[in-house]
Structures are given as structure tokens and as C-alpha cells.
N, C-alpha and C positions, 0 to 999 in steps of 0.2 A: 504494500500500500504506500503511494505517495504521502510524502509532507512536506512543507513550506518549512524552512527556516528564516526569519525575517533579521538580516542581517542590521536594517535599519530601518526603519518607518518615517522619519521626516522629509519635510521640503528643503529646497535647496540653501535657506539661511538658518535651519537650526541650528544651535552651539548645545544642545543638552539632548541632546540622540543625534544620530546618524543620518543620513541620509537612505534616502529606501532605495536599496538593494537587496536581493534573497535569492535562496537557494532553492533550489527544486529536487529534493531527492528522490530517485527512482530504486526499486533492487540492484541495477545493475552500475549507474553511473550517479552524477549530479551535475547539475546547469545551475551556474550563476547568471540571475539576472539582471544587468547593472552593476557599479561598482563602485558609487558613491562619487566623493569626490576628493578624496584625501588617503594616507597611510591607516586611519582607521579603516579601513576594509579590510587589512590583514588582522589586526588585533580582535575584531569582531570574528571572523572566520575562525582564531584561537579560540577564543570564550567559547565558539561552540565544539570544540574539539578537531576541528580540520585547519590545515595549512594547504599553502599553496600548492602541496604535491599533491593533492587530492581533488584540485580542480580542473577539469580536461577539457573541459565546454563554458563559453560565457557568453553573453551575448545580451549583445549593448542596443535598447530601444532608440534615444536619441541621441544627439550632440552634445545636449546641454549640458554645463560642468557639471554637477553635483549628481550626474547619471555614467558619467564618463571619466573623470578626471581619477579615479582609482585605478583605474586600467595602467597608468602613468607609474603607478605604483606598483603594479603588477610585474611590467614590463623593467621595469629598474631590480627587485627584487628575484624573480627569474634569471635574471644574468649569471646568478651563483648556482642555481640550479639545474639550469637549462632541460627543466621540464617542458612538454608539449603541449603547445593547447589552440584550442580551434575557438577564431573569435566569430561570433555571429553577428551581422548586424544590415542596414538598409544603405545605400549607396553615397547616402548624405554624409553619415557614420563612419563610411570606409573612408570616405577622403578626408574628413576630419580627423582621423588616427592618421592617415599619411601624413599631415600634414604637422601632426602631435609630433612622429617620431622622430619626423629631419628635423624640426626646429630645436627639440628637448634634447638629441643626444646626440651625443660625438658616434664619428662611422663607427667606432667598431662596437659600440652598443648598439649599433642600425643591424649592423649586419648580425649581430646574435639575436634580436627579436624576427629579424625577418628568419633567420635560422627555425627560428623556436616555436614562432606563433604560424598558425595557418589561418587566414580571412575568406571568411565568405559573404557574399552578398546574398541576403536572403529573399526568395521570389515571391512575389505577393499569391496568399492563396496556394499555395504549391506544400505537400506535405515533408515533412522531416523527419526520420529516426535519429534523435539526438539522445546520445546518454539512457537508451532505451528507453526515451517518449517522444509519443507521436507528437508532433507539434506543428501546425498549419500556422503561418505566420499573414497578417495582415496589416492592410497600413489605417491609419484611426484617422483619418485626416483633420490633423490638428490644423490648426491657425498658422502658425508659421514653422518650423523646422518638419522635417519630417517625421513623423511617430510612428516606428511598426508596434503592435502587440501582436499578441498571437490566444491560439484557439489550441490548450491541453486534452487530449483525449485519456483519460487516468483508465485504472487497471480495472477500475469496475465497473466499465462503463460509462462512468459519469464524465462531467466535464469541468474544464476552468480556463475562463476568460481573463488575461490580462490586459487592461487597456493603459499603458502605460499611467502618464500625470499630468492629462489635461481632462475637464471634463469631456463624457462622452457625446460624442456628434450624433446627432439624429438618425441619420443615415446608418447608423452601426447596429439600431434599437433590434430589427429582427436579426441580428447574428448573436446578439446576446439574451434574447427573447428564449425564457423556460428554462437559460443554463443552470448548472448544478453549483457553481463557484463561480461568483465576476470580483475582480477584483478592480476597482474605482480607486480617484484622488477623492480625498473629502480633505481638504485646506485649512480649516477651520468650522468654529463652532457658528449659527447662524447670529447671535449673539457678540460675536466678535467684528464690531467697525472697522477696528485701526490698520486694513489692510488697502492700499489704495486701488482704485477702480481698473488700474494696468491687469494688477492679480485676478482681481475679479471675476476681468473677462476671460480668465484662461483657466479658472478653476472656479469649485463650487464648496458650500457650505456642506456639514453630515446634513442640515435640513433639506438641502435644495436637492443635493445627491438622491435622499431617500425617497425624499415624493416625486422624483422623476422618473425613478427606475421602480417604484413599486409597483406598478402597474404592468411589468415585463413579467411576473412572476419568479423571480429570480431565488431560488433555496435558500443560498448562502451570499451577503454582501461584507466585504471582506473590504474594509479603509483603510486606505494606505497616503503616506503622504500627505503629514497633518505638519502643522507647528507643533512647539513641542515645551509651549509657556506653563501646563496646567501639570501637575503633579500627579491627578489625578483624572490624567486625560481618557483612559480606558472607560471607568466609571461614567464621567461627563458622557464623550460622547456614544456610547454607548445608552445611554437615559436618551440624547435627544432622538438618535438615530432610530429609537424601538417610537414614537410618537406617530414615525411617517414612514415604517417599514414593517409592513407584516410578518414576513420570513425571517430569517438567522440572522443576526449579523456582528459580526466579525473586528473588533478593531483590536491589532496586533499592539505589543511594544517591541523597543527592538530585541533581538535576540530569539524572542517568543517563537515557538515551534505551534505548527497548524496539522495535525491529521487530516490528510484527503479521501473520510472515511464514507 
């Protein structure tokens, strides 16, 4: 049976958790998804008992630092190890990491990542055996960068939706309509002003989130990609989230492991 390990649950300016990136573990492999944006994505990977030998698949949704900028990390600490690992990601993605690697390292750390790492560009819609999971990757079409998520088909049949960390596009509602897992940005609590109308438009409250998608039927909603001001942010939103969502739901901290039962 799959689980999630949520390496990090925050947006991209928290300073008191992480950045959201997580693990997908299967029986046979595991795929990291995302990598933060700092050297914390190795230390977090520690906490939960794995190191960088143990990761063989990643695969990076967008450009944006605090989804990308651990790979930076990756690729500098690898040097000593010269493990293998196959990066996944959208075309936008690829030329962003070329562009990471000539500018950030001298040749001959060029030439041990291109040694080390394999890239691929993943096709929209097109199925994958990654890490022994099926994985159909799709593009969310965000506002501006490009965003794939993808479409998990788990061992039981069931399913789980990632849509990376923008709210979800209209256009997506019947691919994630009756899923068994979707996994959304909720930003904040609906309660929370002080974030200016830029964020707004590119994410959504746990309120807004919940009565949007309640009506998709969805099992399990699973928040990712909050701030990280409230101590007792699980509780919080958690309480708003059950007001305006019938079904499960789900708000991780970091670290927190998810059975995909």
C-alpha cells in the first residue's frame, strides 16, 4: 500500500516549516515530489529515515524557487556520491535546471551531474511506470509558469490527484470529479486578510478551496501549501475546512506520513 510522506507542507515564504515537497512511497521504489527550496530537503529526508541514496526518481512540477531550488542541493551533494537519479519534469522545468546548472557550477561539477542525473520531459496525458507507479502526468494550466500535476493510479485501485500550488482551473473539475485523493493548495485560513490580492489571485483560502470542490465529490481532500503563522494550524484549518466539505479531509504537517488506504 502506498503513503505520502510530506516532507514539507508550506508556501514559498514560510521560515517555521518547509516548503511542500513529499515522497510517494511504493513497495518497490519512491518518487520525490518537489524539493523545496533550500538544504532543508536533505535534513527533512533524514528525520524521516532516508538519505539521498535512497532517492532514484524526482520530479519537479514547476520553476518556481521554493519547488525547485533543493534540486540545487541535490545536485551539489550527489557529487560525493555519484548516485543515479532520473529527474522528471515539463519542458519549462528542463530549461530552467539547464540553465541552474551552467550558471551555479564550475565544468567539472557540470559534467558529474550530467554524469549522474538522467532528465526527462514528461508528455502531457501519456502514462508512466515510475518507481513502480502508474503515473499519467498532466499540465493544470496555471496563470503563468507552466504546472504539470499528475493523475496516481494506487495498488487498490483507487486514485490520487496532484495539482501542484495554484488553485485548481475549471477546466481540470471533470479529471478530478469522484477521485479517491486530490491533493489542492489551501494558502490560508479564509479569515486571514494580510495577504495581498497578487497571492490571491493565484491561490485560495481552506474556505474557498472547500466549497469549490465539494460538489466534485471528492473522498479524500488533502491541503497542502499553507503558511505556517498558526501553531495550531492542523486543528484551525481543519475546523474551517469540515464547514464547507462533506468528505475527508486531510491537512498534513510536515514530516506527517498519509496511508493511501
Amino acid at each position: 500500500m502506498e503513503k505520502l510522506i510530506m516532507l514539507g507542507t508550506g508556501h514559498g515564504s514560510v521560515q517555521n516549516s518547509y516548503n511542500t515537497c513529499f515522497l510517494i512511497e511504493s513497495k518497490e521504489d519512491k518518487l520525490l515530489v518537489d524539493t523545496g527550496g533550500s538544504i532543508q530537503i536533505i535534513t527533512n529526508l533524514k528525520e524521516t529515515g532516508y538519505s539521498l541514496n535512497d532517492i532514484n526518481h524526482i520530479f519537479i512540477s514547476h520553476c518556481h524557487t521554493d519547488h525547485l531550488l533543493g534540486l540545487c542541493w541535490i545536485f551539489k551533494l550527489n557529487c560525493l556520491k555519484h548516485h543515479k537519479i532520473k529527474v522528471y519534469s515539463n519542458k519549462e522545468v528542463y530549461d530552467s535546471i539547464k540553465n541552474l546548472i551552467k550558471s551555479l557550477y564550475p565544468e567539472t561539477i557540470q559534467k558529474m551531474i550530467i554524469e549522474d542525473f538522467t532528465f526527462i520531459i514528461v508528455e502531457e496525458d501519456r502514462e508512466y511506470d515510475i518507481a513502480g507507479l502508474n503515473i499519467t502526468f498532466f499540465d493544470c494550466l496555471a496563470k503563468e509558469n507552466s504546472l504539470y500535476g499528475f493523475d496516481l493510479k494506487l495498488e487498490n485501485n483507487k486514485s490520487l490527484i496532484f495539482l501542484g500550488d495554484e488553485t485548481c482551473n475549471p477546466k481540470l473539475y471533470k479529471r478530478i470529479k469522484n477521485k479517491d485523493y486530490v491533493m489542492h493548495e489551501a494558502f490560508c485560513l479564509d479569515s486571514d486578510n494580510s495577504y495581498p490580492n497578487i497571492v490571491k489571485e493565484h491561490h485560495a483560502t481552506v474556505k474557498k478551496v472547500c466549497e469549490t470542490l465539494d460538489p466534485l465529490n471528492i473522498k479524500n481532500l488533502i491541503l497542502y501549501h499553507t503558511e505556517d503563522s498558526h501553531k495550531n494550524k492542523k486543528e484551525l484549518y481543519e475546523k474551517e475546512a469540515k464547514k464547507h466539505f462533506n468528505n475527508n479531509i486531510i491537512v498534513p504537517v510536515d514530516l506527517e506520513e498519509i496511508i493511501l488506504r
